[in-house]
C-alpha positions, 0 to 999 in steps of 0.5 A, spaced: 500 500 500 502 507 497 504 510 503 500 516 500 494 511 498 489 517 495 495 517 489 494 509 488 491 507 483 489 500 482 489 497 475 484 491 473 486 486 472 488 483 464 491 478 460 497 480 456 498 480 448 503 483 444 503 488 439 510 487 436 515 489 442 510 491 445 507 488 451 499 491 452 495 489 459 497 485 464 502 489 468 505 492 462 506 500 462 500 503 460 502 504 452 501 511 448 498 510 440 497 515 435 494 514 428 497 517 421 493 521 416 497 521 410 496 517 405 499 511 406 500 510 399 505 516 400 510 511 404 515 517 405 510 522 408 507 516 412 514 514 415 516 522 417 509 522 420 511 516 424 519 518 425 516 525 428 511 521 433 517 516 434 521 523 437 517 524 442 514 517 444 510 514 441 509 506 442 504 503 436 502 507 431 497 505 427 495 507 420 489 506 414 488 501 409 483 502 405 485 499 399 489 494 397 496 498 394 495 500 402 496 494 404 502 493 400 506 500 402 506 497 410 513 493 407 516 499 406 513 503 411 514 498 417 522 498 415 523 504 416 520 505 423 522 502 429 515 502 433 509 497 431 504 499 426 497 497 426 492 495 420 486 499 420 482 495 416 474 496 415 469 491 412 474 488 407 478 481 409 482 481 404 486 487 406 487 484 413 491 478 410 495 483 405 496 487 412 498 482 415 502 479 410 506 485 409 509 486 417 502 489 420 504 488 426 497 488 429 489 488 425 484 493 427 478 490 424 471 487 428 470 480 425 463 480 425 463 486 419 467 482 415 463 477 412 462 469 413 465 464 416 470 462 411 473 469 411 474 471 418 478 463 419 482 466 413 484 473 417 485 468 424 490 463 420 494 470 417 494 472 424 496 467 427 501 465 421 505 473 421 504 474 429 499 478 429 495 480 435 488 484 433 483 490 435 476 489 436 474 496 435 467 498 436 465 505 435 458 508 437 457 512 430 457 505 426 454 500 431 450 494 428 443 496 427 441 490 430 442 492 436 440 500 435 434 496 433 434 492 440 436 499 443 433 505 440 440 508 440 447 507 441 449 506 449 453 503 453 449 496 453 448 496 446 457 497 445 458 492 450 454 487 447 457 488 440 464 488 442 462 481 447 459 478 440 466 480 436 470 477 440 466 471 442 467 470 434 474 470 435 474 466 441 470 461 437 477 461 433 480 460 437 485 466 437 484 471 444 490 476 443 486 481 442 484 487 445 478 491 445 475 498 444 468 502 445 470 508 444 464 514 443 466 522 442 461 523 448 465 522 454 459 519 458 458 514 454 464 513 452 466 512 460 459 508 460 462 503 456 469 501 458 466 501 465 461 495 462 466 492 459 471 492 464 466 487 469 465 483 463 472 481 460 479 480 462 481 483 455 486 489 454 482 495 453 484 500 449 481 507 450 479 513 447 475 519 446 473 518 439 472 525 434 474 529 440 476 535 437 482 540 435 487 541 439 485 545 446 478 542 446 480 535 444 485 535 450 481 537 455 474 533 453 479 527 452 483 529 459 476 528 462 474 522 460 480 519 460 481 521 466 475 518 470 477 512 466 485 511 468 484 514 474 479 509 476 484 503 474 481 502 466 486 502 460 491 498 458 493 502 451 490 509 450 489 514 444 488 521 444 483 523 438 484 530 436 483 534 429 492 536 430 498 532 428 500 525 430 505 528 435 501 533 439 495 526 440 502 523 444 504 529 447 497 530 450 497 522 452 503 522 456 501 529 459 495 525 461 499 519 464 503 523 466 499 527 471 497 520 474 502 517 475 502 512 471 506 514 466 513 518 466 517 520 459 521 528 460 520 533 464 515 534 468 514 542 469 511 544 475 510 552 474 505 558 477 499 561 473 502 567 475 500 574 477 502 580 480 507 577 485 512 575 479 518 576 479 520 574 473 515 573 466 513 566 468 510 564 463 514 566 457 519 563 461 515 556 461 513 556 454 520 557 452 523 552 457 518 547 454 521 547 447 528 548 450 527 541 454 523 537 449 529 533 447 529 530 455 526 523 455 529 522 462 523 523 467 525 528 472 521 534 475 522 541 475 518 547 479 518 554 476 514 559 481 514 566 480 514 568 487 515 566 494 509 565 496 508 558 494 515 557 491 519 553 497 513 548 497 513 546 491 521 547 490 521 542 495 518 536 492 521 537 485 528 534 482 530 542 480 527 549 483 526 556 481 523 561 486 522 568 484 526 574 488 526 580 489 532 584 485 531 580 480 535 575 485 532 568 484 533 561 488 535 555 486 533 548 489 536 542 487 533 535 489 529 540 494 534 543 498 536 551 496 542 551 493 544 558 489 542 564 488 540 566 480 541 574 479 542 578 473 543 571 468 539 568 463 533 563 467 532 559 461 539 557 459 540 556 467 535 552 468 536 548 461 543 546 463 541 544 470 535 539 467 541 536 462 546 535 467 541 532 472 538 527 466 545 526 465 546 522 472 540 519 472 542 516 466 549 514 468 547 511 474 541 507 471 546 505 466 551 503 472 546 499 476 544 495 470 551 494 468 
């Protein structure tokens, strides 16, 4: 038991597949996925979209393929990445063999849409054949229409029920390295769902607000919804949905892991809205150092509090500490203990330096305790 038990969060329970190198469930780091939105038959610009997700972090990506030159461009694509790739694949079986055949290394696809019997045990076969694992993915804008007939409407049950008949479609051939999805753009529905199935399987689940927005309101409807769902112990793999670039949907899945402690990648910058207690432009300062620190992958913490007021406190519980002074004379705290003064030098290059010889020791001394 944490010895702060209001920080503990207790994950369900769930079996463990792969996806490529990657371990989802079971007690796997919570994994971050993004989606390309260049034509995948435009390998060159897939793989940068992929490389720039790469940059800064993401661990499967997943990407489109609607036809059959689609499919074939995942040779090219996957040997040029390093992280998985996933087979969005909708309706049509056979894009799923020629996806898997081409080094998917996951098949997003629901059994249940694909046609007979004969088709679904020729995409389990290539499957299992190449290694892939799968995601059932159900999505209340294009649920069954039987079950909005039995329903009247998309809702938690009716989502749960079809996720539960595709899967039973799959473990009927006996494959069970899936993970599942019920994703919605209403956040309550969404949460709804994933609850719901969270009691019914042991499936890993794969979370998401699906069509939640631009950039800011994307964030914050999939921060909400997200939230409730991590907090509560629900989410093996999560995606943040939003209408930006691949790479900002990342960065905003780790900040949200982040800021519950189930995931740690970078600097975790802790700073002060600022008011007229400053003593040095804080957020000028801060928007300058996010950019500065984003090449830091080793997770460390860092306070920047413009005043005194709340400035020790924080400084104390962060690896690195900037309190503002009067005479533009600044303390400096160092794994919570004041260290130096800073007057009259640039903060950002100050501080910059500070995080980058501190990433550097805990990297040395992870190396040598590995080593």
């Amino acid at each position: 038991m944490s010895v702060r038990a209001y920080r503990q969060i207790l994950r369900r329970k769930s079996r463990q597949i792969r996806v490529g190198n990657v371990l989802v469930g079971g007690d796997a780091p919570i994994s971050v996925q993004t989606m390309t939105n260049t034509p995948t038959t435009d390998v060159k610009a897939t793989v940068e979209q992929i490389q720039a997700a790469e940059r800064v972090g993401v661990d499967i990506v997943r990407v489109s393929c609607p036809d059959r030159e689609s499919a074939l461009a995942l040779k090219d694509i996957v040997k040029q990445v390093s992280v998985p790739v996933v087979a969005d694949i909708h309706f049509h079986y056979k894009r799923a063999i020629e996806a898997a055949e081409s080094g998917a290394a996951c098949l997003r696809i629901n059994p249940g849409n694909i046609g007979s019997a004969e088709r679904v045990r020729e995409v389990v076969r290539a499957a299992k054949d190449h290694g892939c694992s799968m995601r059932i993915g159900v999505n209340a804008g294009s649920l069954e229409q039987d079950l909005l007939e039995k329903y009247g409407e998309p809702c938690p049950e009716a989502m749960v029920e079809s996720a539960l008949n595709h899967a039973k479609i799959l473990e009927d051939n006996d494959f069970r390295e899936f993970k599942i999805s019920v994703k919605a753009s209403d956040p309550f529905l969404a949460v709804a769902a994933y609850q719901g199935l969270a009691e019914a399987c042991d499936y890993p689940l794969h979370i998401g607000i699906t069509e939640a927005g631009g950039l800011r309101a994307g964030t914050v409807k999939s921060s909400i919804g997200l939230g409730m769902l991590l907090w509560s112990g629900i989410g093996d793999t999560v995606r943040v949905s939003l209408s930006a670039e691949p790479a900002e949907e990342v960065q905003v899945g780790y900040e949200i892991l982040k800021s519950l402690g189930l995931r740690r990648r970078g600097v975790t910058v802790i700073s002060c809205p600022s008011c007229a207690r400053q003593n040095f432009d804080v957020i000028k300062t801060v928007e300058i150092l996010e950019a500065r620190l984003a090449h830091i992958t080793t997770p460390l913490t860092l306070s920047v509090i413009g005043c005194v007021v709340n400035g020790p406190g924080e400084a104390r519980e962060t690896d690195i500490g900037l309190t503002g002074g009067g005479n533009n004379t600044h303390q400096i705290y160092l794994s919570g203990v004041t260290d130096h003064r800073l007057k009259d030098q640039d903060i950002v290059a100050h501080l910059v330096g500070l995080v980058e010889k501190k990433a550097a020791e805990i990297e040395a001394a992870k190396a040598a305790a590995e080593g």
